[in-house]
Backbone and ligand atoms as CSV (ligand in chain L), in Angstrom:
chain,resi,resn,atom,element,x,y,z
A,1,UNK,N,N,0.877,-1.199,0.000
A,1,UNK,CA,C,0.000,0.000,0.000
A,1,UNK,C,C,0.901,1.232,0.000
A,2,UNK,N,N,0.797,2.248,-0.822
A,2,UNK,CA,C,1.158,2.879,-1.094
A,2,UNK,C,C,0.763,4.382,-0.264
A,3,UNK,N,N,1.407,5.102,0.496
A,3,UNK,CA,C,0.749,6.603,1.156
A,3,UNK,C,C,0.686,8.235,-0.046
A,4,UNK,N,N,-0.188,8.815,-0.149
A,4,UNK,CA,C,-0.065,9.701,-0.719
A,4,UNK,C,C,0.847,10.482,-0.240
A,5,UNK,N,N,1.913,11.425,-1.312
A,5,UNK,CA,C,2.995,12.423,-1.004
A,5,UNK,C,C,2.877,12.896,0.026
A,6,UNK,N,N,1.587,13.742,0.387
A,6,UNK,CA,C,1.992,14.594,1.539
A,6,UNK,C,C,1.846,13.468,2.865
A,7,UNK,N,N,0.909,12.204,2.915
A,7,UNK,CA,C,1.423,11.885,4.500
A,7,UNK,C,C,2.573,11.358,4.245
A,8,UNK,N,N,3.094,11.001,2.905
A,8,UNK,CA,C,4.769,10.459,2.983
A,8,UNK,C,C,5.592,11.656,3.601
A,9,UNK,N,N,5.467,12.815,3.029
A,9,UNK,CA,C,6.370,13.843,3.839
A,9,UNK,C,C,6.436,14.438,4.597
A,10,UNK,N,N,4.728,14.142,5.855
A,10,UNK,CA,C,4.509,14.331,7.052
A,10,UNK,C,C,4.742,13.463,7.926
A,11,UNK,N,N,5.231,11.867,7.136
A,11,UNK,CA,C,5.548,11.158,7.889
A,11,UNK,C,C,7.301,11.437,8.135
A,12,UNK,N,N,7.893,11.712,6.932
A,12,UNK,CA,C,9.190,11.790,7.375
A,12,UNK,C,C,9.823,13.203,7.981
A,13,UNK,N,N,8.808,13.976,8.216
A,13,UNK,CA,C,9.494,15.496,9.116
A,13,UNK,C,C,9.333,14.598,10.779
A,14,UNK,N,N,8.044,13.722,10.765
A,14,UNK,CA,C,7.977,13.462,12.521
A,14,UNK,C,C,9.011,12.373,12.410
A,15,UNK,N,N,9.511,11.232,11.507
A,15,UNK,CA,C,10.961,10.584,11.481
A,15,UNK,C,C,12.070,11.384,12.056
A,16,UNK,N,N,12.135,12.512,11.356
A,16,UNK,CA,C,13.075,13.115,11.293
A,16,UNK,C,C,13.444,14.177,12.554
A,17,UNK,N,N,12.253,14.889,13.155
A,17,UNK,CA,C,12.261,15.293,14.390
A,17,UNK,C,C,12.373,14.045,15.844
A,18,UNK,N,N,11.922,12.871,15.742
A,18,UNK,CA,C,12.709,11.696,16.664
A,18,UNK,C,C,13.745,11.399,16.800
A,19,UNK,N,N,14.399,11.459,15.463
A,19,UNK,CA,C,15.954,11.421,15.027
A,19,UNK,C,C,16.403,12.304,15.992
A,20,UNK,N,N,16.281,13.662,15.513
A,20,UNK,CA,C,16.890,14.812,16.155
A,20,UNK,C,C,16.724,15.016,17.645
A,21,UNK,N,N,15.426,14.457,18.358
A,21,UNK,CA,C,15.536,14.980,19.665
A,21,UNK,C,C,15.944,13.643,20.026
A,22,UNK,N,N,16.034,12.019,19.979
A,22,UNK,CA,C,16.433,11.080,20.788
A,22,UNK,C,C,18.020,11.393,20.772
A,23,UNK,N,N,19.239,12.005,19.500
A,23,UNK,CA,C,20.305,12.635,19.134
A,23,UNK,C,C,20.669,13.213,20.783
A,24,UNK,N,N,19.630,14.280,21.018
A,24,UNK,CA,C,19.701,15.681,21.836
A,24,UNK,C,C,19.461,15.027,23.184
A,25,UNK,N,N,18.260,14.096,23.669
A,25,UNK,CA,C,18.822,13.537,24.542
A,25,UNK,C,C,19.869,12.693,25.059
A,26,UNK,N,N,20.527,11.826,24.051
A,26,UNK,CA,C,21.483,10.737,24.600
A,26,UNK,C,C,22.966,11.711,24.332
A,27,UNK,N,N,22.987,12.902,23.979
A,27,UNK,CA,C,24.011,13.938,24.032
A,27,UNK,C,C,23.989,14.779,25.712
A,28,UNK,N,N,22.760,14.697,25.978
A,28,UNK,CA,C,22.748,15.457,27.376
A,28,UNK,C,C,23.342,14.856,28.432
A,29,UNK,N,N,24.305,15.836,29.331
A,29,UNK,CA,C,25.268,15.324,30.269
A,29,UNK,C,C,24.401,14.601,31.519
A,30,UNK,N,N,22.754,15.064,31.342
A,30,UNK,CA,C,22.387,14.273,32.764
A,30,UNK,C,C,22.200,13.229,32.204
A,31,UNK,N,N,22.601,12.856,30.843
A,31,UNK,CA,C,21.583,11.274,30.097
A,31,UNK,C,C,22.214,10.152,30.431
A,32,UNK,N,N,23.207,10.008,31.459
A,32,UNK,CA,C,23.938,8.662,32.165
A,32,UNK,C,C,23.004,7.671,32.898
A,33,UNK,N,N,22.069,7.958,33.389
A,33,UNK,CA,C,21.625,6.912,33.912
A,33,UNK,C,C,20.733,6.299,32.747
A,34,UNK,N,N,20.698,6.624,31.860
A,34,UNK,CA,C,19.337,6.669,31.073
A,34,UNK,C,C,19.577,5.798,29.956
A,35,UNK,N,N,21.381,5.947,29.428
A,35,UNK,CA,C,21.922,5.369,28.007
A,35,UNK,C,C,21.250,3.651,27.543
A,36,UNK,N,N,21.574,2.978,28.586
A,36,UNK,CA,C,21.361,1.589,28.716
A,36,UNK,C,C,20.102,0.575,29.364
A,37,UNK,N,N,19.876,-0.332,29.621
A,37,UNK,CA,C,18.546,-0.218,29.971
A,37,UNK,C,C,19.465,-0.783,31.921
A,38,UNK,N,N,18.167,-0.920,32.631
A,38,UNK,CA,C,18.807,-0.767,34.145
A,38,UNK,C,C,19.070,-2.424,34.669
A,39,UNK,N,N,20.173,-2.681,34.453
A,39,UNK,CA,C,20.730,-4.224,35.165
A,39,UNK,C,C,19.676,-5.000,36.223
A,40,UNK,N,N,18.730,-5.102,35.606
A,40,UNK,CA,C,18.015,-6.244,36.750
A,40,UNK,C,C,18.032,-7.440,37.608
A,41,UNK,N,N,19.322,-7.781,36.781
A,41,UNK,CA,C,20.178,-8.586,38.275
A,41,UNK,C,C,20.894,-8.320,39.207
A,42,UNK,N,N,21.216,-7.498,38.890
A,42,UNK,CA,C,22.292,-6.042,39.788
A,42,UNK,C,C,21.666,-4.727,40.550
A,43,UNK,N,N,20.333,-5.050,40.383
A,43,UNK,CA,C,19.441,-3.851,41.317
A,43,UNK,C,C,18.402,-4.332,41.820
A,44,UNK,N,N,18.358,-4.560,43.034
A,44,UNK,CA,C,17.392,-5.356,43.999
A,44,UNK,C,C,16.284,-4.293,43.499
A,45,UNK,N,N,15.034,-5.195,43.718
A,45,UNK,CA,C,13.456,-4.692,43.733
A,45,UNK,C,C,12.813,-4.023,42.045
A,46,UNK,N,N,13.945,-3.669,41.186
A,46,UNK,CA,C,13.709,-3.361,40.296
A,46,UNK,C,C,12.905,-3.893,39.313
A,47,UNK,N,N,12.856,-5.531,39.030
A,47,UNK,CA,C,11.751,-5.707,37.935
A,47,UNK,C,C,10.723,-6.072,39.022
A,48,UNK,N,N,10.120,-6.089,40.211
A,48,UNK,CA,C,8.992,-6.486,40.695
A,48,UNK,C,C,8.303,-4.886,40.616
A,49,UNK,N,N,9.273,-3.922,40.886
A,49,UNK,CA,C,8.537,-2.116,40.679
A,49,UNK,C,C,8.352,-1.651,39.579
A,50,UNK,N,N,8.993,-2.102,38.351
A,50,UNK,CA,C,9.247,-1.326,37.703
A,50,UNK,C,C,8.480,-2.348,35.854
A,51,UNK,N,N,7.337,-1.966,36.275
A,51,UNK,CA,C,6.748,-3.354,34.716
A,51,UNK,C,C,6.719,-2.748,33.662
A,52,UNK,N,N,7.145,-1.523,33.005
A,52,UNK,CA,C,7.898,-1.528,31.708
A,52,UNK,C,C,9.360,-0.584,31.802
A,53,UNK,N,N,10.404,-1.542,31.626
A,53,UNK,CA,C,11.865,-1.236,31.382
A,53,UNK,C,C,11.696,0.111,30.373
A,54,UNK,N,N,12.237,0.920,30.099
A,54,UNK,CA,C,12.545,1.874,29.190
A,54,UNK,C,C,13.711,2.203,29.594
A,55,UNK,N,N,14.615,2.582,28.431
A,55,UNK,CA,C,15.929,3.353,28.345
A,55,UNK,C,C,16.361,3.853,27.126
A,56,UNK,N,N,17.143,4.904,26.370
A,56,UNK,CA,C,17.660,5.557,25.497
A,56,UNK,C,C,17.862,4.398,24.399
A,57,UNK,N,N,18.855,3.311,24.427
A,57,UNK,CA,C,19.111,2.453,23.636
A,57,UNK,C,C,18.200,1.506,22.653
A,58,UNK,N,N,17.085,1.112,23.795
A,58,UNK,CA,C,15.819,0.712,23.273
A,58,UNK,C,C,15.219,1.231,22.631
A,59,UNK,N,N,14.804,2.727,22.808
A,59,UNK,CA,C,14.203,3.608,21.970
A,59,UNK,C,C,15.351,4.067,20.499
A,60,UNK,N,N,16.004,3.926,20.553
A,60,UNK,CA,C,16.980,4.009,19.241
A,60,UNK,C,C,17.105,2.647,18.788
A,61,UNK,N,N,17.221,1.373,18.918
A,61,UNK,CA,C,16.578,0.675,18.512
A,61,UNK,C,C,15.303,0.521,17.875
A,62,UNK,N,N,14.131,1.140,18.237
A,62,UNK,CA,C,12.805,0.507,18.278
A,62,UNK,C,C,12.925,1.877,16.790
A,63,UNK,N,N,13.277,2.864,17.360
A,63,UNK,CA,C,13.458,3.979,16.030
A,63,UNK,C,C,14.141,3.551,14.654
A,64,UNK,N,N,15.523,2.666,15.005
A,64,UNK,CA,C,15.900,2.128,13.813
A,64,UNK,C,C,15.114,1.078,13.218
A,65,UNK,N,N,14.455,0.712,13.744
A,65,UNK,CA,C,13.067,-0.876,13.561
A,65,UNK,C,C,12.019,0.126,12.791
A,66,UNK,N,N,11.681,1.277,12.644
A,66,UNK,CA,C,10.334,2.015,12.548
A,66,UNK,C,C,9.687,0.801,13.335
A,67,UNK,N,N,9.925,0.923,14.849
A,67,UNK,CA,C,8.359,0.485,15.104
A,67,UNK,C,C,7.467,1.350,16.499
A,68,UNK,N,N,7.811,3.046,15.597
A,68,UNK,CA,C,7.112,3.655,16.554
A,68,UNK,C,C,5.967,4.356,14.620
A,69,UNK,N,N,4.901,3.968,15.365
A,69,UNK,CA,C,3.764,4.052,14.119
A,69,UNK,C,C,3.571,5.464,14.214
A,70,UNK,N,N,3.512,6.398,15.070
A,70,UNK,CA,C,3.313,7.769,15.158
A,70,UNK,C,C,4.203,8.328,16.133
A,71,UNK,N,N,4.401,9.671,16.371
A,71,UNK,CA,C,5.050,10.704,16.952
A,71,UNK,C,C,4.190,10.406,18.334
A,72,UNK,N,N,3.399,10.221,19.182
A,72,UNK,CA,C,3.070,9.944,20.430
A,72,UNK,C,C,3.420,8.822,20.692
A,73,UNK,N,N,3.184,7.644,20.021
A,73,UNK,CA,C,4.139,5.912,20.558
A,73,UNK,C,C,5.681,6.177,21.265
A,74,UNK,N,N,6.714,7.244,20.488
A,74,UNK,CA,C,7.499,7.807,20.521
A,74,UNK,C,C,7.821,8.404,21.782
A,75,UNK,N,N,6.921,9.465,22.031
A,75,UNK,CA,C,6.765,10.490,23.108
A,75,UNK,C,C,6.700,9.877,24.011
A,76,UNK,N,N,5.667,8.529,24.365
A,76,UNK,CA,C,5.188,7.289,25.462
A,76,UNK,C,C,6.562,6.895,25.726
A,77,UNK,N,N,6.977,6.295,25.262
A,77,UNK,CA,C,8.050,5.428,25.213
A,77,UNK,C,C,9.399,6.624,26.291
A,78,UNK,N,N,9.656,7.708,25.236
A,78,UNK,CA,C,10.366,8.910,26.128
A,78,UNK,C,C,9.951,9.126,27.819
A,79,UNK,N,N,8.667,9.184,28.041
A,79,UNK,CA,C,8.233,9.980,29.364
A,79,UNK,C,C,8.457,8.743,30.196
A,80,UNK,N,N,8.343,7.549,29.999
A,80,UNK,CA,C,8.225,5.803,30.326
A,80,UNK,C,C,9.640,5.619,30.664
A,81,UNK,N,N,10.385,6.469,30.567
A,81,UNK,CA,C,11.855,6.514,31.083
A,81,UNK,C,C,12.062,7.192,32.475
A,82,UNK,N,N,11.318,8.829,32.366
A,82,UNK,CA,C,11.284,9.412,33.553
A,82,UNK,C,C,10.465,9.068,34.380
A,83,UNK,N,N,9.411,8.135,34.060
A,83,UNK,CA,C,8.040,8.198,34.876
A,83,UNK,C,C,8.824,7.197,35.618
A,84,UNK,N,N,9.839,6.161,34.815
A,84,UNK,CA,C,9.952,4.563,35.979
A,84,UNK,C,C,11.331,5.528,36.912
A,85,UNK,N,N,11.837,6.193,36.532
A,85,UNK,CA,C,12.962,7.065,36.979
A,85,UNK,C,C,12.317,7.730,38.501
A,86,UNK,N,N,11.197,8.715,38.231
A,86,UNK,CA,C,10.647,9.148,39.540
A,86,UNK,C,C,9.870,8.028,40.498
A,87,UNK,N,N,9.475,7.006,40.133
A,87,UNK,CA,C,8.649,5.787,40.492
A,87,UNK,C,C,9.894,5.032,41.305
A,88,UNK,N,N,11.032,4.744,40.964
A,88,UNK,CA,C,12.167,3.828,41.622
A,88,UNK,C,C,13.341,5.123,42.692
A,89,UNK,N,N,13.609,5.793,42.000
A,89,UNK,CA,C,14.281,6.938,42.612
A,89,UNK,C,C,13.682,8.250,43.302
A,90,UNK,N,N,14.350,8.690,44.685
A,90,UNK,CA,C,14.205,9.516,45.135
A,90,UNK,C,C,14.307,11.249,44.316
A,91,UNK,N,N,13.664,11.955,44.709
A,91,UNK,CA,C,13.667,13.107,43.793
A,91,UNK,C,C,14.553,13.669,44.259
A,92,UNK,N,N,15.406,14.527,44.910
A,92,UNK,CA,C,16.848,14.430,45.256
A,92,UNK,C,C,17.637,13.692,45.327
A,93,UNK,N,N,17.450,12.397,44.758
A,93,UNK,CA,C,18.966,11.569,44.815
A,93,UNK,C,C,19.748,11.857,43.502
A,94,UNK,N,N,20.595,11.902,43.104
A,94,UNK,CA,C,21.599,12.156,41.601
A,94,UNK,C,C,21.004,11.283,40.679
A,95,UNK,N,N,20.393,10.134,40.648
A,95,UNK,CA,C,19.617,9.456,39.464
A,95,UNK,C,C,18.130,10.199,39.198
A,96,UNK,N,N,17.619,10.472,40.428
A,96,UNK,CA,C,16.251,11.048,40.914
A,96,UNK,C,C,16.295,12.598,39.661
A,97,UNK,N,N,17.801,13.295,40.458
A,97,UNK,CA,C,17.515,14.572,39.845
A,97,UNK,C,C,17.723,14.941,38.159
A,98,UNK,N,N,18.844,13.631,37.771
A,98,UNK,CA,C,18.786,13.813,36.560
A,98,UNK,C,C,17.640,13.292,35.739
A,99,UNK,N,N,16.751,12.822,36.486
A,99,UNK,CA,C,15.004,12.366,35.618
A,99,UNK,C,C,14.293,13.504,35.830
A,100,UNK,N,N,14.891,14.307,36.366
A,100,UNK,CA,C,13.830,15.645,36.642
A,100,UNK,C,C,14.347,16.528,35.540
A,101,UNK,N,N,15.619,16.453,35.316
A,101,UNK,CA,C,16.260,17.647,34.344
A,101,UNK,C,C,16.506,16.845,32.647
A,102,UNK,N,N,16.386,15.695,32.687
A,102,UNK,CA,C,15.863,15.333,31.236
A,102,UNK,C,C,14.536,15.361,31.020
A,103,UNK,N,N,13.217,15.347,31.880
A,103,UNK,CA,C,12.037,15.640,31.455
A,103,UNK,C,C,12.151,17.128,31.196
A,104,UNK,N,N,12.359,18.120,31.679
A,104,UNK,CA,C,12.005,19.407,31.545
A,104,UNK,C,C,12.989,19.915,30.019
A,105,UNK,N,N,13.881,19.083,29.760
A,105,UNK,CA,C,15.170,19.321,28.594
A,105,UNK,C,C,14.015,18.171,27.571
A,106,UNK,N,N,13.652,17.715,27.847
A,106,UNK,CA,C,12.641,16.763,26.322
A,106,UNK,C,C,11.197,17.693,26.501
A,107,UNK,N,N,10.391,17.833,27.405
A,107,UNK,CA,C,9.487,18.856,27.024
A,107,UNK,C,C,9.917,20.224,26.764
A,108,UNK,N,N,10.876,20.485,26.622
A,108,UNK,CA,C,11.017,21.968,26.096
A,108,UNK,C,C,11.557,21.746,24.484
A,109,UNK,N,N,12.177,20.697,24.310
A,109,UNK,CA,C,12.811,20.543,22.881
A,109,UNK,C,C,11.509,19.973,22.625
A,110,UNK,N,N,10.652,18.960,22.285
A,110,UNK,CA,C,9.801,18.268,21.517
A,110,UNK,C,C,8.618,19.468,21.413
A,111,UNK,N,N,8.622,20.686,22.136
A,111,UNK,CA,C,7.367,21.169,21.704
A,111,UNK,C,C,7.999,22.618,20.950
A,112,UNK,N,N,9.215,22.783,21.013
A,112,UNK,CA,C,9.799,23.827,20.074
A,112,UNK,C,C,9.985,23.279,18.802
A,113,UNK,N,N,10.364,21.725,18.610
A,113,UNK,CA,C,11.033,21.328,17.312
A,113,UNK,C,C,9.198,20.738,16.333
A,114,UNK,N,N,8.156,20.537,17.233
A,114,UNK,CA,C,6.845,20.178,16.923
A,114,UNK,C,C,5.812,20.876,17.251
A,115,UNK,N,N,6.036,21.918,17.891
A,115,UNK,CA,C,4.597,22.592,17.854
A,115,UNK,C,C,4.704,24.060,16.973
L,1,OAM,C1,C,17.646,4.596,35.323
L,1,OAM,C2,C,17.805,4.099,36.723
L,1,OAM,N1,N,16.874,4.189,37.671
L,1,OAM,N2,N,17.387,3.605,38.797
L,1,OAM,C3,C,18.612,3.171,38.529
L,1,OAM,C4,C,19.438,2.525,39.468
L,1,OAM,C5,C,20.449,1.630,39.226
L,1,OAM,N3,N,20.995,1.213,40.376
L,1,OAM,N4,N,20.349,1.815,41.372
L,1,OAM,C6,C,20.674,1.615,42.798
L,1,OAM,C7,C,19.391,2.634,40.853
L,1,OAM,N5,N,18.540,3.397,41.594
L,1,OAM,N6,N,18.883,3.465,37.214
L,1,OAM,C8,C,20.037,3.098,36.416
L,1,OAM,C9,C,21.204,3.927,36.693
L,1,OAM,C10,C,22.300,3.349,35.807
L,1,OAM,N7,N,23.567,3.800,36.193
L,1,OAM,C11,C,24.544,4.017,35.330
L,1,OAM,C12,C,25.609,4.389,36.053
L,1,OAM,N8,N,25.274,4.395,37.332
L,1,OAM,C13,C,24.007,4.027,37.406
């Protein structure tokens, strides 16, 4: 099946803006805890708290797969990082605070580079 031109080239500006902001996060200096997904044999309590894993790598994966069908699957997947981030970590602890300062650094880029 074939898409007409313009959702072909509305599909590849929101390609192309995922590209650019998953780029902008895994470049950001708080994005260390975030690069890889989180050792679940090596961190007590973690897969009984935490029932969907998300991390940077996966999502660049799943991006090189196209298997994000729209620009919100995308976005889910992004916030599903900070949400298990504030959910397992303290909000002042150094893992805690850098989930606080990559959410506010991805909602300020995804709605300048898309809205
Ligand atoms: C992301 C994330 N959320 N919680 C953790 C974590 C890992 N161990 N402990 C005790 C946590 N609270 N992580 C992963 C942090 C990965 N990391 C990389 C270098 N140092 C930690």
């Amino acid at each position: 099946k074939h898409d007409s031109p313009v959702s072909c080239a509305k599909k590849a500006k929101t390609v192309k803006a995922q590209q650019i902001l998953l780029a902008e996060l895994e470049a950001h200096p708080a994005a260390w805890p975030f690069l890889s997904p989180v050792n679940q044999k090596s961190v007590p309590g973690y897969r009984k708290v935490i029932k969907k894993p998300m991390d940077f790598s996966t999502i660049r994966e799943k991006l090189t797969n196209n298997q994000y069908l729209s620009l919100e699957s995308f976005i889910m997947d992004v916030n599903l990082v900070f949400d298990n981030c504030e959910k397992f970590n303290e909000d002042h602890s150094e893992i805690g605070q850098a989930g606080h300062s990559m959410r506010r650094y991805f909602d300020k880029r995804w709605t300048e580079l898309l809205k």
